[in-house]
ZAVEX-50264 format. One line per 3 residues: number of its first residue (from 1); their letters; for each residue x, y, z of C-alpha. Coordinates in steps of 0.02 Angstrom, whole numbers. Example, Ala and Ser with C-alpha at 12.3 -4.5 7.8 and 13.67 -1.06 7.14 Angstrom:
BEGIN
1	AS	615,-225,390  684,-53,357
This chain:
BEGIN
1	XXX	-608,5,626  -475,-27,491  -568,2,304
4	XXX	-481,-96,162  -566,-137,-3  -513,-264,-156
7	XXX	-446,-199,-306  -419,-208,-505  -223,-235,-487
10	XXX	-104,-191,-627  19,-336,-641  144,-440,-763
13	XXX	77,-589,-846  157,-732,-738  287,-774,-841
16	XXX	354,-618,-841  360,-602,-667  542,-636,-611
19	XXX	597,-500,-778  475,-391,-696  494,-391,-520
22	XXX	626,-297,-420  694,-269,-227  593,-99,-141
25	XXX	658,61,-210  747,128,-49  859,-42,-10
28	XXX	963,-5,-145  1056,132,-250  1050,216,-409
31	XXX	1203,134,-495  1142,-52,-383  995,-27,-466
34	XXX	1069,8,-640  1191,-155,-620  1020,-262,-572
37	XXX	930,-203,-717  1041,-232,-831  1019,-306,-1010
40	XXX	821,-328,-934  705,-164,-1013  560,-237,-904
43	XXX	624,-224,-747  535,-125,-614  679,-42,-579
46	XXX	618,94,-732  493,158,-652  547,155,-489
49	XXX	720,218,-504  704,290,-679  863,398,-649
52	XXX	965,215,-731  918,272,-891  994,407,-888
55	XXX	1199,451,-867  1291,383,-718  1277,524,-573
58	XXX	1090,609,-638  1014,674,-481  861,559,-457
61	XXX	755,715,-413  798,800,-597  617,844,-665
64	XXX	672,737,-824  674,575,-728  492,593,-659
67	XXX	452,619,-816  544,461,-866  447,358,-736
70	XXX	297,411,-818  340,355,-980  382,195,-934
73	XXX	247,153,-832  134,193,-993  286,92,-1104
76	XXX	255,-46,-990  55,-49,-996  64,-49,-1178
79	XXX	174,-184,-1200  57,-299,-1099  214,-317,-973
82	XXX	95,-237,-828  -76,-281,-867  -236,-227,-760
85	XXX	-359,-373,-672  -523,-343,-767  -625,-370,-592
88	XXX	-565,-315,-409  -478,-431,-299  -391,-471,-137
91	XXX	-218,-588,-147  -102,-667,-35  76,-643,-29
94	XXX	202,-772,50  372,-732,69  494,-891,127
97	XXX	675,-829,212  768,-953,296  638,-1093,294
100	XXX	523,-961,372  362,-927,292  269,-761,333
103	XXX	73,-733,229  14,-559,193  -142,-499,119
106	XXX	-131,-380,7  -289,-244,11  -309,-69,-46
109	XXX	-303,7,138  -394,175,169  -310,339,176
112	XXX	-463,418,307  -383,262,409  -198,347,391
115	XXX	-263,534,412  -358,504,580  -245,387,653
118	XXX	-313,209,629  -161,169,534  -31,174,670
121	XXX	152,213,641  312,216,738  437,316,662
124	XXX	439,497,612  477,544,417  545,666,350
127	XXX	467,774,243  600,794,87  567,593,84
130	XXX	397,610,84  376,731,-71  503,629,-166
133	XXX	367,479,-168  207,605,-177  276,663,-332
136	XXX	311,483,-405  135,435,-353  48,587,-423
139	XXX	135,580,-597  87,394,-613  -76,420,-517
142	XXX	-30,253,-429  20,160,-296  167,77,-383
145	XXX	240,-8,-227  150,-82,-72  178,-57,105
148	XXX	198,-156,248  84,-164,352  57,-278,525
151	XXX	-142,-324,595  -175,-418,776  -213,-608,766
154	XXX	-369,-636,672  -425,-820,675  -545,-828,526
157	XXX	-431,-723,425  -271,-838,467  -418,-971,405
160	XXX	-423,-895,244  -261,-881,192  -218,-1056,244
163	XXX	-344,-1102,126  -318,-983,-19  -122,-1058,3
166	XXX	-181,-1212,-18  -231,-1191,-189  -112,-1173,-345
169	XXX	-35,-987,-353  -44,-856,-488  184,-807,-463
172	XXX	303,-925,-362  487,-892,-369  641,-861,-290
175	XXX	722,-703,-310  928,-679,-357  950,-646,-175
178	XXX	861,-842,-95  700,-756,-33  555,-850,-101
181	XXX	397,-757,-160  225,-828,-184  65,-742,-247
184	XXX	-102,-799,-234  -256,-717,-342  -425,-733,-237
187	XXX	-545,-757,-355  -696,-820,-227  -803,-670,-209
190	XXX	-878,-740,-54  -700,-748,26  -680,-550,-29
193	XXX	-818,-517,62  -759,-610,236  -609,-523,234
196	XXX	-682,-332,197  -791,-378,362  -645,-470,453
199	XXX	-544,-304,473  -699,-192,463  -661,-272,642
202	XXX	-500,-243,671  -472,-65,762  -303,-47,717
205	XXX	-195,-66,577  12,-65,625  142,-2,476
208	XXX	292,-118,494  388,-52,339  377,94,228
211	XXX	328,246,318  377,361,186  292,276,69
214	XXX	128,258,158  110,490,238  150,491,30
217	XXX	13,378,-27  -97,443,117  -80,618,73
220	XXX	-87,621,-119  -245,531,-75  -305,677,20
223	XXX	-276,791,-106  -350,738,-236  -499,728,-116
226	XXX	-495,906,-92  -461,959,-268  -636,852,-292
229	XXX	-798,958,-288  -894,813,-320  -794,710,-186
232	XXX	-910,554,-115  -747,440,-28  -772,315,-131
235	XXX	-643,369,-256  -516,246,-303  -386,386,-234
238	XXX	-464,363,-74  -349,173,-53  -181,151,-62
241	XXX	-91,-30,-82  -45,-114,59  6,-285,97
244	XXX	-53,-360,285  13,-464,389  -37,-565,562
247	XXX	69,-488,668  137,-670,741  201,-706,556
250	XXX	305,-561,574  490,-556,662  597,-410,670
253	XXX	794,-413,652  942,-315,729  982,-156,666
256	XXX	1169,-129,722  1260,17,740  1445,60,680
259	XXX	1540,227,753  1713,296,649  1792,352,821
262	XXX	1792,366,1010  1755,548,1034  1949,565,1074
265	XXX	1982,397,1188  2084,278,1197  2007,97,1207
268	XXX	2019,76,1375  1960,244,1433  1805,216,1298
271	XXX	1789,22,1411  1818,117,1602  1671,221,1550
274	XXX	1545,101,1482  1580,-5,1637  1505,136,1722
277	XXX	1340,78,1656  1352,-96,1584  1428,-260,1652
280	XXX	1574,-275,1517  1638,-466,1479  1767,-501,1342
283	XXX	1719,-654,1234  1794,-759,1096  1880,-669,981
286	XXX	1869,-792,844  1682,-805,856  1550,-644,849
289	XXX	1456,-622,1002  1299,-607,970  1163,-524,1111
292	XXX	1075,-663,1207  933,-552,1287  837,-384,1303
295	XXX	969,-260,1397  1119,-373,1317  1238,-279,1204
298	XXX	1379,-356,1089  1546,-223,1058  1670,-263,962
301	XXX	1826,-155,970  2012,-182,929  1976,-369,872
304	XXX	1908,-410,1010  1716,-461,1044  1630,-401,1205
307	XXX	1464,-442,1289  1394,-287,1379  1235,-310,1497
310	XXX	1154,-119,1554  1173,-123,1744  1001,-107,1840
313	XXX	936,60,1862  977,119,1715  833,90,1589
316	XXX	671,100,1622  539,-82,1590  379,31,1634
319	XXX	434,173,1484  381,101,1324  517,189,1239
322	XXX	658,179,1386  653,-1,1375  694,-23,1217
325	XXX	907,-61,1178  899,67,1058  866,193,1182
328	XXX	1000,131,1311  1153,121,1192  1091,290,1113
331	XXX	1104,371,1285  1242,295,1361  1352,248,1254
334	XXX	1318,361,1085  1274,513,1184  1363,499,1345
337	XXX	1536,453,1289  1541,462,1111  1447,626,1089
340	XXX	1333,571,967  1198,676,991  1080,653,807
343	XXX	1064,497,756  983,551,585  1114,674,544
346	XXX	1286,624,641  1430,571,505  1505,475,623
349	XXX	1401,354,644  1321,223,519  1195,90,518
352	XXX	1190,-98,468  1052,-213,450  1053,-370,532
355	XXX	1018,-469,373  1189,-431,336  1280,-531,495
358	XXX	1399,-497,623  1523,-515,512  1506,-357,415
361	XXX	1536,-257,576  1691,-346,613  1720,-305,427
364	XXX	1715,-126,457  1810,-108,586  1945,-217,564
367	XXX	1964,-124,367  1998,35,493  1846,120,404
370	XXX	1764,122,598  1820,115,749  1693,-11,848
373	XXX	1524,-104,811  1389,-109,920  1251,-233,884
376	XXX	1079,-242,997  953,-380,1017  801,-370,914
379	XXX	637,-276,965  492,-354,970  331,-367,870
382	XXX	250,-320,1052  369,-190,1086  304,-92,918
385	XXX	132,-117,955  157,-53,1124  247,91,1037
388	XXX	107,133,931  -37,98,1057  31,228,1167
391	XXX	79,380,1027  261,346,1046  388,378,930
394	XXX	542,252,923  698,322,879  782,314,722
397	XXX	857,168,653  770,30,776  670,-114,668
400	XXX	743,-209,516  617,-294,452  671,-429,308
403	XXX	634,-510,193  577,-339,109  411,-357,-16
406	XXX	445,-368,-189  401,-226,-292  304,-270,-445
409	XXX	181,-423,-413  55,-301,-399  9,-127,-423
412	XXX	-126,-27,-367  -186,130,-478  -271,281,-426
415	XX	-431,266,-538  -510,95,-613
């Protein structure tokens, strides 16, 4: 059962919030970063990309910028523009996209829960990715970001948050890029204490978002658990910050793929072969097609838009993992006739978010920086369940998951 505790949370006085707060550090780059920060010394963005205060083109994994992280952090406790919660607590976090509101509460989740599997994940990561963000948590001996997690329906816990919502929040803004984000302190001890039991219930906690972030904050955890003689589990290293959300508040976008050539073919010979496999129609050219349904593809390719539907027989609905679009296109299309065998590693190949439209894979192609778009219909909340339920990994680049949490509402540190 899933473990999660309330915490003393290290966060800016609210009206410092919007100076303060700042987009995840992996959505963006280094010199992105630098242009968002600029002219503001208390944005996030200095301890979480530290490498802007330094020279244009400073490797972010230079010893000197770790160390830079570190200094900030303590710059920006000493200020007062991150200041700790003087008793633990348990908050809600509402983010509004596109008059869509999703609630999350944000816990210190377990990392015995991670380690032995009750935290479930879906993706593999990659080690080099993983070290970069043990070493940021160890050297600030916090959990300076959250992660994202997902829990199964929960009636008296969707209870509480409709009522904690109700009342008048602590942070409530919109950020430069429309995405509202609200933040509720719970100050009601006997409300901490329903939701501590409330997932002591729940057997399984899902991570949506951030698996890097979560195998880092997992394992430091378990480190410093070793390196413990006196080690009881109790330890504030034990919990790392999470924020959790009812898994029917959650919906997951396209994640769209874009290929620089066609593995030596001309457009029709690339079109003769994917009708091998796929019902091909041409559409509109002056409007995207976009997919209508599970096992419905959109191409577009020499300014023209095409709907492509997988013929019957070749996916499987019973394989939790051959059902899903990603797998199709990656195996008939990428692998099959465009040779794209590593989706992780392949130059040829790129991959767009669906927050970013349609339009910026007709963008891409038509600049002649790619050769044709491919965009897929959405998985589903049940689909990554499924995924997790049954140890399966989904392959890379398969769930978009927007709006991202905002870094810097709350932190979580590794002792109180």
């Amino acid at each position: 059962m899933a473990k999660v505790k309330p915490f003393k949370g290290l966060r800016p006085p609210r009206e410092l919030i919007t100076q303060v707060a700042s987009r995840p550090y992996d959505v963006l780059s280094s010199e992105e970063a630098r242009k968002e920060a600029e002219g503001n010394e208390k944005s996030l963005y200095h301890i979480i990309k530290p490498e802007i205060d330094f020279e244009p083109g400073t490797d972010e994994h230079d010893p000197k910028v770790y160390d830079k992280a570190v200094a900030n952090f303590k710059m920006f406790q000493e200020k007062g523009w991150l200041v700790q919660d003087e008793k633990e607590h348990y908050y809600i976090y509402a983010q509004t996209m596109d008059g869509r509101t999703q609630y999350g509460i944000v816990v210190a989740a377990n990392v015995a829960d991670y380690m032995e599997g009750r935290i479930k994940k879906h993706e593999l990561t990659r080690r080099d990715k993983e070290e970069d963000r043990m070493k940021h948590v160890r050297i600030n001996n916090a959990n300076v970001e959250p992660v994202f997690f997902a829990f199964p329906e929960n009636p008296t816990l969707e209870g509480i948050i409709k009522k904690v919502a109700a009342g008048t929040p602590e942070y409530d803004f919109v950020a430069p890029d429309g995405f509202g984000h609200t933040f509720w302190v719970i100050n009601d001890d006997e409300i901490t204490r329903q939701i501590t039991e409330e997932f002591a219930k729940i057997p399984y906690l899902y991570i949506a978002d951030g698996h890097h972030r979560s195998a880092a904050a997992a394992l430091v955890g378990d480190e410093k658990a070793k390196a413990n003689p006196h080690h009881t589990g109790n330890e504030e290293y034990n919990f790392f910050l999470a924020v959790c959300f009812p898994e029917s508040h959650l919906k997951i976008i396209d994640y769209n793929r874009v290929v620089k050539d066609l593995n030596g073919l001309t457009e029709e010979q690339f079109l003769d072969k994917v009708r091998e496999n796929f019902i091909v129609e041409e559409k509109c050219a002056d409007e995207p097609y976009r997919p209508c349904a599970l096992h419905n593809f959109s191409l577009y390719l020499g300014g023209k838009w095409y709907s492509l539907t997988a013929r019957e027989g070749t996916y499987n609905d019973s394989d939790p993992i051959g059902v899903l679009d990603v797998t199709i296109s990656s195996d008939l299309i990428l692998r099959d006739i465009l040779g794209i065998l590593d989706l992780r590693s392949d130059k040829r190949i790129d991959f767009v978010g669906g927050i970013r439209g349609l339009g910026e894979l007709k963008r891409r192609v038509d600049s002649g920086e790619m050769k044709m778009a491919l965009a897929l219909y959405p998985v589903s909340m049940k689909q990554l369940i499924n995924i997790a339920d049954t140890g399966n990994i989904m392959p890379p680049k398969t769930t978009w998951f927007e709006p991202k949490l905002r870094s810097g509402l709350v932190i979580h540190k590794l002792d109180d």
